[in-house]
C-alpha positions in Angstrom: 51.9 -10.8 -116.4 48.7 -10.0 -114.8 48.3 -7.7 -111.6 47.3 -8.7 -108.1 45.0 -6.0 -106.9 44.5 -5.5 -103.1 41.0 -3.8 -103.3 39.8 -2.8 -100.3 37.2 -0.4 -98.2 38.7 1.0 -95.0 38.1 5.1 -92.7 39.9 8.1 -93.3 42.4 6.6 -90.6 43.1 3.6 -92.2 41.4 1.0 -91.1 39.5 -2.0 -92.7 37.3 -3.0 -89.9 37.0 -3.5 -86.0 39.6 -5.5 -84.2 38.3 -8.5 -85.6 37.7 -7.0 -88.7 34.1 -6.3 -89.2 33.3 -3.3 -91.5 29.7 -4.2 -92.1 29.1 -0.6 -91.1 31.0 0.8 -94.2 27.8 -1.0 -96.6 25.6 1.7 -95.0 27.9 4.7 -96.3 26.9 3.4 -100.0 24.7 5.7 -101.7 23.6 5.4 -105.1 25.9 7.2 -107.1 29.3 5.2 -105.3 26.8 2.0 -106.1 26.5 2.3 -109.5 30.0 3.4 -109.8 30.7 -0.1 -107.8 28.3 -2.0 -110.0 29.7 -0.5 -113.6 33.4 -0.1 -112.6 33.9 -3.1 -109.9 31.3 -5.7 -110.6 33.2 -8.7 -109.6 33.6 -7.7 -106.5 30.3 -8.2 -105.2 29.5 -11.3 -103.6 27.7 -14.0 -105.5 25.0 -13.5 -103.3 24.8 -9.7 -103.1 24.8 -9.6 -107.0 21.7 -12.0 -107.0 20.2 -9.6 -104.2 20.2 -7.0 -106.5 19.4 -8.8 -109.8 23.1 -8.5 -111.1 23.9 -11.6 -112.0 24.0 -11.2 -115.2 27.4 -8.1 -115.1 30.2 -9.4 -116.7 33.4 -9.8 -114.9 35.3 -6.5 -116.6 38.6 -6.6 -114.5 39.5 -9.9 -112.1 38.9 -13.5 -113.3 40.2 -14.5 -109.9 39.7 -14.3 -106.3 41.8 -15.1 -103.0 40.6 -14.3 -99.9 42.3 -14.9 -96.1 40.9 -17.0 -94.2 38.9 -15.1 -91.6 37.3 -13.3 -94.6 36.3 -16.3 -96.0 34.6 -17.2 -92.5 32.4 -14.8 -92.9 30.4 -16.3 -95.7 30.9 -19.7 -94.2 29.3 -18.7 -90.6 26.1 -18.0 -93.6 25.9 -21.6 -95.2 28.0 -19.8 -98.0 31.0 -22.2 -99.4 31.2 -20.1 -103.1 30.5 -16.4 -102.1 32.4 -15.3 -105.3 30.9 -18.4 -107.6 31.4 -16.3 -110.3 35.2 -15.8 -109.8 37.9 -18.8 -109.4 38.5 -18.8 -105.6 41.4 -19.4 -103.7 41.1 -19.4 -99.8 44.4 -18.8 -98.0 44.5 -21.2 -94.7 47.5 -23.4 -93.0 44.4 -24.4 -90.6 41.3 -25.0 -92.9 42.6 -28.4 -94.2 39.5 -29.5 -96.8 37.5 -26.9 -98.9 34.1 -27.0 -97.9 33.4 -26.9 -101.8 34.7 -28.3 -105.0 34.9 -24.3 -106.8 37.2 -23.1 -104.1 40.9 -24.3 -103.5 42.7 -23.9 -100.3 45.7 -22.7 -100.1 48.2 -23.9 -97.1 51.3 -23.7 -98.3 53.5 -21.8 -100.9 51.2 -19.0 -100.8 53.6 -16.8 -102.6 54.5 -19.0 -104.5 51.0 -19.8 -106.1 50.1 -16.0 -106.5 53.3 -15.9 -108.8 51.8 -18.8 -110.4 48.5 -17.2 -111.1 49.9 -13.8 -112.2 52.3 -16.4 -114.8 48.8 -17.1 -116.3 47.8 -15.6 -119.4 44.9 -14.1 -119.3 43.3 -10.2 -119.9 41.8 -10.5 -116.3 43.8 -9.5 -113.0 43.5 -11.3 -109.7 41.8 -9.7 -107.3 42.9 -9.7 -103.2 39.7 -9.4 -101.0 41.8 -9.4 -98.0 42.3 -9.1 -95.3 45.2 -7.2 -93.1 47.2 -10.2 -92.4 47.0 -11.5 -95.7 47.4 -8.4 -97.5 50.5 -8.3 -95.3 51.6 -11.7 -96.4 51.4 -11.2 -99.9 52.7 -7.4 -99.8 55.9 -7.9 -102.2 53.3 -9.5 -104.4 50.5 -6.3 -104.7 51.1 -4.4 -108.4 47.9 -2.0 -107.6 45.6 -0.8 -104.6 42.4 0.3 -105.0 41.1 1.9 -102.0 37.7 2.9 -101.3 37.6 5.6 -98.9 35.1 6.4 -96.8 34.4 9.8 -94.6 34.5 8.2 -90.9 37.3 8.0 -88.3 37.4 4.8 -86.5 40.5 5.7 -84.1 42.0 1.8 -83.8 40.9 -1.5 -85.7 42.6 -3.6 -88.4 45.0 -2.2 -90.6 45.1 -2.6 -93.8 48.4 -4.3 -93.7 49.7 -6.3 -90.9 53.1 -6.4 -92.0 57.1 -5.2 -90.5 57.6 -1.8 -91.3 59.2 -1.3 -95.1 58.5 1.7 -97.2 57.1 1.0 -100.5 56.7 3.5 -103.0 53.1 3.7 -105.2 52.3 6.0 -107.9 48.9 7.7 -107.6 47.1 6.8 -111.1 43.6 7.7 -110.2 41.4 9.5 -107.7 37.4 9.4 -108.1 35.2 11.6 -105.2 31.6 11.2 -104.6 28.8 13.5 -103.2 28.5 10.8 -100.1 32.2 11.7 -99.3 34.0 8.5 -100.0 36.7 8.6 -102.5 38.5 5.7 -104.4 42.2 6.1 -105.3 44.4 3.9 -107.8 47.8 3.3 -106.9 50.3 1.3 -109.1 53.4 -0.1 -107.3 56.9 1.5 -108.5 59.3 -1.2 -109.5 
């Protein structure tokens, strides 16, 4: 069965973002060593675009073979002219509002949602599935999430998104990995106990 993976950046404190969940302050803590960790480790989870900013498009996908994204993450590419930010992924776009995909490589998702992540994670392939959030979805799909990876980075917001919006339940993860960098961020690997 393969592993959803809710792989996200967020502060010290927990956050992913302002209120409305903008963390485009979090690119400009990327040095170059957490970059080419990023790039060599993570590839996939640039942005289409991003990888052709940078001449990447060539990286092979070395851990998700999929992509679903909420739908107020997905905005953000659309409010850019972009209907495929992860082209190189298949995409699925969580929504019970946006009715029609805006392109033929991404599928919308209104209904069932747990039910077509099981579906997905039924598929057989070597590749996971990878969860680009955000809050509300994570919180959504939360029974659902095998493995975080959490890219920490050294600020302190003091409110903003969480990265779940979910009731309160305690769920136990096992710490498999933890990765520091001389820019301060750190990346931990949890796998869910079952």
């Amino acid at each position: 069965m393969r592993k959803l993976t809710y792989y996200i950046a967020c502060s010290i404190d927990g956050f992913i973002g302002d209120e409305s969940g903008d963390a485009s302050y979090m690119v400009r803590l990327v040095d170059e060593e957490f970059f080419e960790f990023l790039k060599n480790e993570y590839p996939e989870t640039m942005s289409t675009q991003g990888r052709r900013a940078f001449g990447l498009d060539d990286l092979e996908n070395r851990r998700f073979d999929t992509v679903i994204q909420g739908r107020a993450s997905y905005d953000l590419a659309l409010k850019e002219g972009i209907t495929s930010p992860y082209a190189h992924l298949r995409e699925y776009v969580a929504s019970r509002t946006l009715k029609e995909s805006p392109d033929p490589k991404v599928e919308i998702v209104a209904d069932d949602l747990v039910g077509r992540v099981r579906e997905l994670k039924a598929e057989d392939s070597a590749f996971g599935i990878y969860l680009c959030g955000g809050s509300v979805l994570a919180g959504e799909l939360f029974d659902e999430i095998d493995e975080l990876v959490i890219k920490t980075y050294p600020v302190v917001q003091g409110s903003g998104m969480p990265m779940f919006q979910s009731a309160f339940a305690i769920s136990e993860f096992e710490l498999d990995d933890v990765r520091t960098f001389k820019n301060g961020a750190m990346v931990r690997t949890y796998s869910r106990k079952r």
